[in-house]
ZABAKE-427653 format. One record per residue (C-alpha): residue number from 1; residue in one letter; x, y, z. Coordinates in steps of 0.001 Angstrom, whole numbers. Layout:
BEGIN
atom n=NUM | res=a | c1=X | c2=Y | c3=Z
...
***
This chain:
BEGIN
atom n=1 | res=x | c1=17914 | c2=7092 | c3=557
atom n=2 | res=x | c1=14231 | c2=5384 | c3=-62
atom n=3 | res=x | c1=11160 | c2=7216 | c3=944
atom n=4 | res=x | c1=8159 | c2=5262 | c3=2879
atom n=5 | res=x | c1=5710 | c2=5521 | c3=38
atom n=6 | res=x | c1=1822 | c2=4715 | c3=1237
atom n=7 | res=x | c1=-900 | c2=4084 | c3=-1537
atom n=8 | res=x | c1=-4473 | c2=3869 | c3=-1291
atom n=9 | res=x | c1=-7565 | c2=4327 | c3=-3141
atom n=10 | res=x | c1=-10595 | c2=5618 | c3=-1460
atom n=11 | res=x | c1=-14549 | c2=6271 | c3=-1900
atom n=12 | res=x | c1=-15056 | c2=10370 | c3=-2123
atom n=13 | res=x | c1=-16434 | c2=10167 | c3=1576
atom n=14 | res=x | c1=-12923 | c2=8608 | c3=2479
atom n=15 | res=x | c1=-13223 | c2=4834 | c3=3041
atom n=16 | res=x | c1=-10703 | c2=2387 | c3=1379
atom n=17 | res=x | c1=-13070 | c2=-441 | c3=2492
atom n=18 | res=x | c1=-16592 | c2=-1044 | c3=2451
atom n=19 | res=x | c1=-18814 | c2=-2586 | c3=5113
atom n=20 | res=x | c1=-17311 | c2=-5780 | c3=6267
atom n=21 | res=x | c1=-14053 | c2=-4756 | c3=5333
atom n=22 | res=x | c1=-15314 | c2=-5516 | c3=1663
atom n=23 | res=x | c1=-12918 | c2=-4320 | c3=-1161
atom n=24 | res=x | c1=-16075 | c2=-4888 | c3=-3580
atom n=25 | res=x | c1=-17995 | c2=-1553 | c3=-3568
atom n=26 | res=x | c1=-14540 | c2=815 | c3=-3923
atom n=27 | res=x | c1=-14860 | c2=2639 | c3=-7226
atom n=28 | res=x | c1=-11547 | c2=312 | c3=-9049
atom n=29 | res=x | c1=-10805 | c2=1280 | c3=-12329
atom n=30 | res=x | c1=-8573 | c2=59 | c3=-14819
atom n=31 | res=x | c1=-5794 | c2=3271 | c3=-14299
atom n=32 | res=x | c1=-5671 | c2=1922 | c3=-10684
atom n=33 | res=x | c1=-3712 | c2=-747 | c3=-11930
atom n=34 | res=x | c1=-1169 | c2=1347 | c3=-14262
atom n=35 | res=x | c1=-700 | c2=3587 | c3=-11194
atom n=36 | res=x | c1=192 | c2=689 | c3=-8891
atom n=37 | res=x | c1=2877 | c2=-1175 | c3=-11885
atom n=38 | res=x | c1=4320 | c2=2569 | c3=-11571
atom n=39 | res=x | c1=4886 | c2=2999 | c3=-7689
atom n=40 | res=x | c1=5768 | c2=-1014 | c3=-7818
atom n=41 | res=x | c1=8534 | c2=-208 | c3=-10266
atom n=42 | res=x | c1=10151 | c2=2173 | c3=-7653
atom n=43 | res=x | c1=9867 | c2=-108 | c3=-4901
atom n=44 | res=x | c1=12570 | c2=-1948 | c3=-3293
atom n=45 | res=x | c1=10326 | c2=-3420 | c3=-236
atom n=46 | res=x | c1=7027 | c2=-3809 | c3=-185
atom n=47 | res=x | c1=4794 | c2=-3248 | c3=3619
atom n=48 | res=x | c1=2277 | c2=-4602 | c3=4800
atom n=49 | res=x | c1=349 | c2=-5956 | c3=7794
atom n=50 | res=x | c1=-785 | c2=-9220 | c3=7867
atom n=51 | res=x | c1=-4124 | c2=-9414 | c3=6728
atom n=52 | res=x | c1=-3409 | c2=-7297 | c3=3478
atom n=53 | res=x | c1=-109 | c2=-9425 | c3=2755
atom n=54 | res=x | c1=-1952 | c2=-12695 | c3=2094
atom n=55 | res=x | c1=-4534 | c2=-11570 | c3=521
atom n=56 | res=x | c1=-2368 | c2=-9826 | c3=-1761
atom n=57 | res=x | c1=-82 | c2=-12552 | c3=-2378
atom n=58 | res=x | c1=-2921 | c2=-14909 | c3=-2779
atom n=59 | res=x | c1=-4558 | c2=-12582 | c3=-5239
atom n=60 | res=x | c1=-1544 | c2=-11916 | c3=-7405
atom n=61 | res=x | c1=-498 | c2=-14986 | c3=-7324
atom n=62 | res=x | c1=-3464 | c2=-16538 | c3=-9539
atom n=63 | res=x | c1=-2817 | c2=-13180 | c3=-12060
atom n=64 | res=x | c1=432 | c2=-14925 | c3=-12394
atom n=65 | res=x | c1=-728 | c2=-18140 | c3=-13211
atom n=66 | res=x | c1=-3623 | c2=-16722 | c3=-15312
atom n=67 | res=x | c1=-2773 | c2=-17221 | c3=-18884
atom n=68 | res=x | c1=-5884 | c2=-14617 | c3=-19891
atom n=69 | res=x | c1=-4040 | c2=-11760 | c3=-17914
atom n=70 | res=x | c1=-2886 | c2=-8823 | c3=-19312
atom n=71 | res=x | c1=969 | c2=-8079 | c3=-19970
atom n=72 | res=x | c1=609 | c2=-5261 | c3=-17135
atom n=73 | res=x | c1=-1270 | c2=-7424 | c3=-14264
atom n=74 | res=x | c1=1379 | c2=-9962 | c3=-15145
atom n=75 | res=x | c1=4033 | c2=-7724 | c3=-14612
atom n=76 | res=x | c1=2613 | c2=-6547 | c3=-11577
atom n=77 | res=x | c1=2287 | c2=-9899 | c3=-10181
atom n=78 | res=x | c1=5783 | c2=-10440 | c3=-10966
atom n=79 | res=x | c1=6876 | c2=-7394 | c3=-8711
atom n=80 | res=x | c1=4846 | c2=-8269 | c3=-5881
atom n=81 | res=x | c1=5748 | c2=-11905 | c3=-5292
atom n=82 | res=x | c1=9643 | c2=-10911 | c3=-6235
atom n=83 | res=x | c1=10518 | c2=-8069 | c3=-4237
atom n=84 | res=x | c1=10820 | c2=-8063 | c3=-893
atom n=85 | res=x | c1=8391 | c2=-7868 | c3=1750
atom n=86 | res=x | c1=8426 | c2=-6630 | c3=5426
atom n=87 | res=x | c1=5004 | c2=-7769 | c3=7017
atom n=88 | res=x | c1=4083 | c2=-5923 | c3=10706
atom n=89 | res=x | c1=2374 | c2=-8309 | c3=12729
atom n=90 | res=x | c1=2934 | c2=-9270 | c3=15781
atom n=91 | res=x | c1=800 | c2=-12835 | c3=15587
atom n=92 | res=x | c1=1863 | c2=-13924 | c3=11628
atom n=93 | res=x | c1=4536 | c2=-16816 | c3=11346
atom n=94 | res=x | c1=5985 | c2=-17635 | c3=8232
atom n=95 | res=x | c1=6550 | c2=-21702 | c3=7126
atom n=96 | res=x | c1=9722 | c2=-22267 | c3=5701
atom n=97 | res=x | c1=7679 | c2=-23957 | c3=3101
atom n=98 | res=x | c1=5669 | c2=-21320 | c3=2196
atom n=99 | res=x | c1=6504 | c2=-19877 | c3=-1524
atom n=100 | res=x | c1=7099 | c2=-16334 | c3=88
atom n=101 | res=x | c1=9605 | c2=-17968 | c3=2689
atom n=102 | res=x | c1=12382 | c2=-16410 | c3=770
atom n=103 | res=x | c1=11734 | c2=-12775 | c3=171
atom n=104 | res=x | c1=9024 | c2=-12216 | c3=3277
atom n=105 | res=x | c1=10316 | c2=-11666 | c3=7033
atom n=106 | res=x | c1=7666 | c2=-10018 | c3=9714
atom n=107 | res=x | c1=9044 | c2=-7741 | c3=12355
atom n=108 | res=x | c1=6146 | c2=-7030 | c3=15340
atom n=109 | res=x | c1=4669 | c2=-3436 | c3=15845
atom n=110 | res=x | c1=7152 | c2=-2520 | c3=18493
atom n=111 | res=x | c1=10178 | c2=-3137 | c3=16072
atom n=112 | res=x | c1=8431 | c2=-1465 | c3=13509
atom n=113 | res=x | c1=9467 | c2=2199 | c3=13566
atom n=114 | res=x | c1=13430 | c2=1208 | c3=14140
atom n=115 | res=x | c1=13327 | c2=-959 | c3=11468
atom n=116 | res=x | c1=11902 | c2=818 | c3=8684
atom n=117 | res=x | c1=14209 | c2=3576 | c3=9820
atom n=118 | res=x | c1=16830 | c2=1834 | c3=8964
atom n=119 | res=x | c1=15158 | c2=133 | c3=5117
atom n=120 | res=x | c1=14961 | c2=3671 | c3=4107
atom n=121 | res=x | c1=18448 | c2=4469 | c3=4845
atom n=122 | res=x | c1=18687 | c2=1694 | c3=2355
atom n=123 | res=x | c1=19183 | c2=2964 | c3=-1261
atom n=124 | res=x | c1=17818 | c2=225 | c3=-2516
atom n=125 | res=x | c1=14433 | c2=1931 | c3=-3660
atom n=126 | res=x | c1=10980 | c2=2795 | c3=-1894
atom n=127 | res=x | c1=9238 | c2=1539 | c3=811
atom n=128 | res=x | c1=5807 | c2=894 | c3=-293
atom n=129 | res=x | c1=2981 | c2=89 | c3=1852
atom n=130 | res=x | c1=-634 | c2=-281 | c3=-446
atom n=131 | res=x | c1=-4006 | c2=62 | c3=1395
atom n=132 | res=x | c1=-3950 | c2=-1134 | c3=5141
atom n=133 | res=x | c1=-4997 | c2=1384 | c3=7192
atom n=134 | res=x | c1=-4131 | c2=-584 | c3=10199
atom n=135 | res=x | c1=-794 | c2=-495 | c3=9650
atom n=136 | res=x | c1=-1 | c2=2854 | c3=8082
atom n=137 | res=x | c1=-1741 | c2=4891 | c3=10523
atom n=138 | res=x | c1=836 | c2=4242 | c3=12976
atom n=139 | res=x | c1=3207 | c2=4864 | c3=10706
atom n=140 | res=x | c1=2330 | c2=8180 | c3=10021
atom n=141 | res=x | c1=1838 | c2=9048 | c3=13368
atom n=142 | res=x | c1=5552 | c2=7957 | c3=14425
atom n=143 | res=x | c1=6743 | c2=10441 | c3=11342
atom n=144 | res=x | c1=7874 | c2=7566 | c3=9175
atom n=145 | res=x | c1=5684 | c2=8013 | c3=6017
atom n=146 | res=x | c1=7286 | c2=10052 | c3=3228
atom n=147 | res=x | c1=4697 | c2=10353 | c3=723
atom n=148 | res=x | c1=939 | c2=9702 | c3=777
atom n=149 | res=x | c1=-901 | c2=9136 | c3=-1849
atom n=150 | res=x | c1=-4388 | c2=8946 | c3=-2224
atom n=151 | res=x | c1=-6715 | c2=7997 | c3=-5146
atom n=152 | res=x | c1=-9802 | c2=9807 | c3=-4998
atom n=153 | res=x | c1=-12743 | c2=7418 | c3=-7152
atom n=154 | res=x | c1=-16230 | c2=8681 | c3=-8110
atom n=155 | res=x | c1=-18412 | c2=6930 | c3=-5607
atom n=156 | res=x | c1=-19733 | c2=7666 | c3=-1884
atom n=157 | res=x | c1=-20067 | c2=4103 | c3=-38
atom n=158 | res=x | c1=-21802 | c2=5997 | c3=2880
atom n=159 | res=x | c1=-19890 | c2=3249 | c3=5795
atom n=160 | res=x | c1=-16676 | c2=1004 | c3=6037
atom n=161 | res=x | c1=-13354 | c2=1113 | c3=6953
atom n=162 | res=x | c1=-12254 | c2=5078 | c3=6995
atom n=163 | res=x | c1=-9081 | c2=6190 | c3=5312
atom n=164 | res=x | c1=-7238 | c2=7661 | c3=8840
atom n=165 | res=x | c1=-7677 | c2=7170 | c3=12336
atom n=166 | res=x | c1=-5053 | c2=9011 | c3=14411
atom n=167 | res=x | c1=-4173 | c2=12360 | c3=15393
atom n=168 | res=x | c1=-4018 | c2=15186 | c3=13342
atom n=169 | res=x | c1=-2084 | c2=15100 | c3=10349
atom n=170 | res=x | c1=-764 | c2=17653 | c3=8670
atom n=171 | res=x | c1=783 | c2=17399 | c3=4849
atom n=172 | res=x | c1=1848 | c2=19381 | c3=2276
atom n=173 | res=x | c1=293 | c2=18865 | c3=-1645
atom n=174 | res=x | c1=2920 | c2=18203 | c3=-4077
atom n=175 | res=x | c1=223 | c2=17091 | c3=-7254
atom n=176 | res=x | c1=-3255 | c2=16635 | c3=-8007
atom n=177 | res=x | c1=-4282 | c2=15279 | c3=-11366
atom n=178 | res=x | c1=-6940 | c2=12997 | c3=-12894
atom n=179 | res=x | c1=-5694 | c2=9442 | c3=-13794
atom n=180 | res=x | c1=-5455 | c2=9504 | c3=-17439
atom n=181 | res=x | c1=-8953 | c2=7627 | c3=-19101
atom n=182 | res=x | c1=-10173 | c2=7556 | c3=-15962
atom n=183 | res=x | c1=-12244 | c2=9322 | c3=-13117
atom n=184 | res=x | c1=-9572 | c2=8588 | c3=-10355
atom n=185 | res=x | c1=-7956 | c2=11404 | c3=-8644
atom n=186 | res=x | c1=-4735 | c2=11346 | c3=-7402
atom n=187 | res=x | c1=-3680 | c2=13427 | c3=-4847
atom n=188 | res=x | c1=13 | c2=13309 | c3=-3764
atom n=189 | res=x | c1=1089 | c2=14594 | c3=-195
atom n=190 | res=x | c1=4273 | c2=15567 | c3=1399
atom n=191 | res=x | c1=3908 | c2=13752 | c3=4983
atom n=192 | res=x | c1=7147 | c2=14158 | c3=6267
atom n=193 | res=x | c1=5771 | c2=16966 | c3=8559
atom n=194 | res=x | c1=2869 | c2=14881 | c3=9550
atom n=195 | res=x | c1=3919 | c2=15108 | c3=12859
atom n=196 | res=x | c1=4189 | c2=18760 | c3=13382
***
């Protein structure tokens, strides 16, 4: 059985998006990346909403073709156009020319909850949903996310997007631990009992 697996770095004040929904001032480091090719690795479906799916597609997608990119970010770009996607949106269509026409299909908020109730009876890896507020909120709310994971980075951005809007939450610590050569923290949460 796969768990729901959400990502996400954030500032220490707990955005994971500056003003203007800018990725720019988040405190990235070069471990962010190793930690990512590791959850990827796991993953058998990747989540997102709509917003975060292009861009990330779009983003990886010149890593790939990127001659000057690293064996790792190459790797990593590999995974994320490869495996499968699920995208919640209720207003994204997908071409049938579109290069992720064969490995992307969107299923609308309502359908959401069934749906990745039934991927994670699946045993064909983790669900993994990186960043996106917007569309893991809900999730967590509903009960659905497994495992949250949050990378903690050495800055304060003072405004932006904030990490969780919802009711409370409540989670259980299974790890905390600094990324190795980095400042990143990563704490690891039980959210099954979110809910409750």
């Amino acid at each position: 059985m796969g768990k729901l697996v959400v990502s996400v770095l954030t500032s220490l004040d707990g955005y994971y998006q500056g003003p203007g929904q800018d990725l720019a001032p988040l405190p990235f480091e070069d471990a962010f990346n190793d930690h990512n090719l590791r959850l990827l690795e796991r993953a058998g479906t990747l989540v997102y909403g709509s917003t975060w799916f292009t861009n990330n597609w779009n983003a990886w997608t010149a890593v790939a073709a990127d001659p000057t990119a690293s064996n790792r970010d190459h790797r990593i770009a590999e995974l994320v156009t490869t495996l499968n996607a699920v995208v919640i949106s209720d207003s994204l269509r997908i071409d049938p020319g579109t290069p992720w026409a064969a490995t992307t299909r969107v299923i609308s908020r309502a359908a959401a909850p069934t749906e990745l109730a039934r991927l994670k009876q699946d045993d064909n890896g983790d669900l993994l949903v990186f960043g996106s507020a917007t569309t893991w909120n809900p999730l967590l709310a509903q009960g659905l996310v497994d495992e949250l994971v949050i990378l903690v980075g050495a800055a304060l951005l003072g405004d932006g997007s904030a990490l969780y809007r919802g009711p409370r939450a409540g989670l259980s610590l299974l790890g905390a631990r600094v990324l190795e050569g980095s400042q990143l923290v990563e704490l690891r949460y039980d959210a099954s009992g979110a809910t409750s």
